[in-house]
N, C-alpha and C positions, 0 to 999 in steps of 0.2 A: 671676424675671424673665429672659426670654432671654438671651443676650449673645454678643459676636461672638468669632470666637476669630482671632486676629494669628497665622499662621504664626514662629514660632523661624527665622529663618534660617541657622543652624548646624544644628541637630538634623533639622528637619521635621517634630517634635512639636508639635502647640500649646501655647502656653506661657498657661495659667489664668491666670500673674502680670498679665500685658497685659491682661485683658479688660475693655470698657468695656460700658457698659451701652446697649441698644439706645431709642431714647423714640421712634422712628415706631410707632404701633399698627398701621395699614396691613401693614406690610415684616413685621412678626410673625404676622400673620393671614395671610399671601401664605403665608409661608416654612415655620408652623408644622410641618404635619406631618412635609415634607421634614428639616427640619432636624433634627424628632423623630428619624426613619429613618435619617439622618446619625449622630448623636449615639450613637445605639445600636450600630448597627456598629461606630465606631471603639471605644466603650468594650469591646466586645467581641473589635477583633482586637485592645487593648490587655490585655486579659485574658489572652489566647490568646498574645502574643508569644512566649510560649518554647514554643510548640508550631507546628511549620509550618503540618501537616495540620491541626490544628483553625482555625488563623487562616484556611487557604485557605477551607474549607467555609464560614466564615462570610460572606468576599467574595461566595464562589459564589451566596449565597443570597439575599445584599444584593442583587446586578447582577440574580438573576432577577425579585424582587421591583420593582426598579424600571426593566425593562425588560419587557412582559407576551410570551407567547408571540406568533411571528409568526403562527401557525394562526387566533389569534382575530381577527388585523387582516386578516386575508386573505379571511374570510368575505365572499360575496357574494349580493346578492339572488337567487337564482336562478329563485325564483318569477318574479319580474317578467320573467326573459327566456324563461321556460316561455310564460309568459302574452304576451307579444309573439309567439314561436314558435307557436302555434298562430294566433294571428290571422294572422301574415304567410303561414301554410301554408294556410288560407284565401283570403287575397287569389290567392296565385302557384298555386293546385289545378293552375286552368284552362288556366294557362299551361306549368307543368311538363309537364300530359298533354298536350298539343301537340307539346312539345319531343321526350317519350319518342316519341310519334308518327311524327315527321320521322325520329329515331336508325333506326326499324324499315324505314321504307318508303323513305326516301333512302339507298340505297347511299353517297354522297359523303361521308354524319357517320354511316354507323355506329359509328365510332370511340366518339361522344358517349357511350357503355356505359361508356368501361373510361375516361372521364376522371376522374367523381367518384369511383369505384372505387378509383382509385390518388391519386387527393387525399387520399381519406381513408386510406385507408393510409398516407401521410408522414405525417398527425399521430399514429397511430396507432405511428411507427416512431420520432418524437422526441416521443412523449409525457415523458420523462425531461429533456427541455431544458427542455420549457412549463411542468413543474411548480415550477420554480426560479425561474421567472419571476414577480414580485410585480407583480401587479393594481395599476394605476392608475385607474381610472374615469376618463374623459375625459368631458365635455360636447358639446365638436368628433363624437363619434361620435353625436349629437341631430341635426350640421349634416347629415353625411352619409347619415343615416336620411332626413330630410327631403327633401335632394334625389335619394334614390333613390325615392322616393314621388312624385316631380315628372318624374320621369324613365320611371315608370310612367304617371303621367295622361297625359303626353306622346304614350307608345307607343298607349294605346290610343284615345287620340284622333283620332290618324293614322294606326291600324291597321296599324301600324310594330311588329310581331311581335320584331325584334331588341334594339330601345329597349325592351320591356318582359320582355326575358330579362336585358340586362345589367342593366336595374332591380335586379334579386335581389341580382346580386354584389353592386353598389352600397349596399343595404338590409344584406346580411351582413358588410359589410366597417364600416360603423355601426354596427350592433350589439357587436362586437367589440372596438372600441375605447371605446364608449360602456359598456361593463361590463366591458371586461378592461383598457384602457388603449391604449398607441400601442405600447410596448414587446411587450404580448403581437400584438400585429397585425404589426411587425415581423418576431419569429419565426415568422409563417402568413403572409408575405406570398407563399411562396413555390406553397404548395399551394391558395392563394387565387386569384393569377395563371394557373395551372394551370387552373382552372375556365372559364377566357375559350375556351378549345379546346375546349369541349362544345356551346359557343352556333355554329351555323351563321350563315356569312355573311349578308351581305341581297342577293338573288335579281339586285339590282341593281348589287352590287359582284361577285358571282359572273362576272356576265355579261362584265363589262369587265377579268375578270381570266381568263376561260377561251378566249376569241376572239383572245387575242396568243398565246395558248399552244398554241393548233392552227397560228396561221401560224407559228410561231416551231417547231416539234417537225415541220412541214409540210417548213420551210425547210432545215432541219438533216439530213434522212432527203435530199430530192431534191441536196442537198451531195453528202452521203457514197455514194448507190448507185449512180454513175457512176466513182466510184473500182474500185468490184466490178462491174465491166463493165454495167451494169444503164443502159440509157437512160432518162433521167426527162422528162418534161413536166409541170411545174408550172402550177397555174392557182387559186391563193387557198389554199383547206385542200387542195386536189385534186393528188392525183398521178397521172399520168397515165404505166402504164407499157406494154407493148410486152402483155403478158397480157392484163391489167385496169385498171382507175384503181381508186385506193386514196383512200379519203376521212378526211382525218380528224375527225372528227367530235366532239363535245364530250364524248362518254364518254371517247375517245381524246385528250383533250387534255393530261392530266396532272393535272388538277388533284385528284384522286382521291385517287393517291399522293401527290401534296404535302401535303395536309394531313393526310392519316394521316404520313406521314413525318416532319412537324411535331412531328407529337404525342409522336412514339416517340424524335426527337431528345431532346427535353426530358424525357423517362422514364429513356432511355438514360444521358442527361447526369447526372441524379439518383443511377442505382444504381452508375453506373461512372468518375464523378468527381468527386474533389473542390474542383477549384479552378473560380470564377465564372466567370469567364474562356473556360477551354474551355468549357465547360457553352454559353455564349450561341454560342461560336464552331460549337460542332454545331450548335443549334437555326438558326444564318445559313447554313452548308455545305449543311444538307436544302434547301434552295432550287433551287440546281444540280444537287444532285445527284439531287433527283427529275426535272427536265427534262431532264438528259442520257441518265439510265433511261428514261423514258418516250420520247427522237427512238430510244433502240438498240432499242427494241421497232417501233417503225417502220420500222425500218431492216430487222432482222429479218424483219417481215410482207411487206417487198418483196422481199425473198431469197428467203423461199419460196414469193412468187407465181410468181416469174421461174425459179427452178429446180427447182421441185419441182411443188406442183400447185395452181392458185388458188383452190381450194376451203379450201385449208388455211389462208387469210386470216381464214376463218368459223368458225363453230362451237366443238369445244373446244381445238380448238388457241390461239385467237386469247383465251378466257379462261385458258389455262394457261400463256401468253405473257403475262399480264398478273401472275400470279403471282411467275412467274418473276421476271422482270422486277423485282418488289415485293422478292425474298429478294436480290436483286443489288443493290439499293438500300443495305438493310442492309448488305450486305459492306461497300460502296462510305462509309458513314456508318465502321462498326467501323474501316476504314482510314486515314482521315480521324483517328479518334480516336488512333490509332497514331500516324502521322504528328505528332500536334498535339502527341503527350508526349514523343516522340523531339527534336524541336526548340525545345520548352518547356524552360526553365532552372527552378534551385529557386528564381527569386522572381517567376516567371510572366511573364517580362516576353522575346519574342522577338529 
């Protein structure tokens, strides 16, 4: 007959003399083989007492036996997200070869090449964190599947191209958590967010954000070229100087460089720092600092209409001035970054 055993509270032996008899049949059928399991070890590190090593190894063998390997709680379906992955590469063909499309023939997202490129290389570069990370299966990754499939019917209902790009993130960010948990999304939140810089604006928001940025890089050049003797007449995008008038014109408006500059903030921020902090503080700096590059390239193009030859506004002067222009940028970010660590203290806080 089972029976309980009363902790000795002097020794910490159980003391056999105390023991009562158990009469729940239930509590013995619950308990039995644990207790079995129990009963056997202790007799055994009682055996083993005058031996360290051997009592250890028997502990050792007890806790493995009733704790099972984490490798086999960890397994996960993987068929099932094989078999989702192919359907969803299915659904998104048509819309992926669009996207690579636009990357080719729009100079403005060529960048969208080297975005999932370097995504997947950060998980590729903390593959050693995610491994440690123990899978939670989420449900909530069912909601966010769902509403990225609604967010697809949406786009192409309304032939709204951009709602059925961010669909995807949407769809892989559910997935994710629907088979790896919240914690593994967590640690990909970061190469995940990263992917939003491949998706090209909507044509619509492009528009209302490239048209301030001609008057505004307009405004800022016919400023500065009266400083360097250079008469200006201004008239909207139009500069109007003593040579030529100079237009600036929506290639010319910066927003080129911004969003490549975007990109490479947040790349930058990745390989060259480690605190959050700065990191967002570059990726907010690229703002200015592509629109003060892009009025000194204007600024520029009026100098050598006015002193040199106004042909040289054209051709490959006026693409090798945009270059330029791009690698001054960068200084301009690398400085910035300098700056931000020199007056940054050890608890990030200026």
């Amino acid at each position: 007959m089972p029976i309980r055993i009363i902790a000795d509270s002097v020794s910490g032996w159980p003391d056999f003399s105390k023991a009562k008899p158990v009469t729940s049949v239930s509590a013995c059928h619950c308990g039995c083989a644990q207790a079995a399991h129990i009963l056997a070890v202790t007799a055994e590190v009682l055996h083993f007492s005058d031996e360290p090593d051997a009592m250890s190894q028997v502990l050792q063998s007890g806790l493995s036996a009733a704790h099972p390997p984490v490798d086999a709680e960890r397994r996960m379906p993987f068929w099932q997200a094989a078999v989702l992955g192919v359907l969803l590469l299915w659904i998104y063909l048509p819309i992926l070869s669009r996207l690579v499309a636009q990357w080719w023939n729009d100079p403005n997202f060529s960048h969208g090449f080297f975005v999932p490129l370097f995504s997947a290389f950060v998980v590729w570069q903390e593959r050693s964190r995610f491994a440690v990370v123990h899978p939670k299966p989420s449900w909530w990754g069912a909601l966010f599947l769902l509403a990225g499939l609604c967010v697809l019917i949406l786009g192409q209902m309304g032939a709204e191209i951009f709602l059925s790009r961010v669909s995807l993130l949407i769809v892989l960010a559910g997935l994710i958590i629907l088979f790896f948990g919240w914690s593994f999304f967590r640690e990909l939140l970061f190469p995940w967010a990263l992917l939003f810089l491949m998706i090209p604006i909507p044509a619509i928001v492009f528009n209302q954000i490239t048209f301030p940025l001609q008057i505004l890089a307009s405004k800022v050049a016919s400023t500065v070229l009266p400083w360097m003797g250079v008469p200006v007449l201004r008239e909207g995008n139009v500069i109007n100087l003593p040579a030529m008038a100079l237009e600036v014109a929506e290639a010319c408006s910066g927003i080129r460089s911004l969003i490549s500059l975007l990109t490479l903030a947040a790349i930058y921020g990745y390989l060259m720092e480690q605190k959050n902090s700065i990191r967002l503080l570059l990726v907010m700096g690229a703002i200015p600092i592509a629109v003060a590059a892009n009025s000194l390239r204007i600024v520029g193009t009026g100098l050598l209409v006015q002193y040199w030859d106004p042909a040289k506004a054209e051709g490959f002067f006026h693409e090798f001035s945009g270059w330029l222009i791009f690698v001054i940028s960068l200084l301009m970010l690398y400085l910035l970054h300098r700056v931000l660590r020199i007056f940054w203290d050890e608890e990030g806080v200026l």
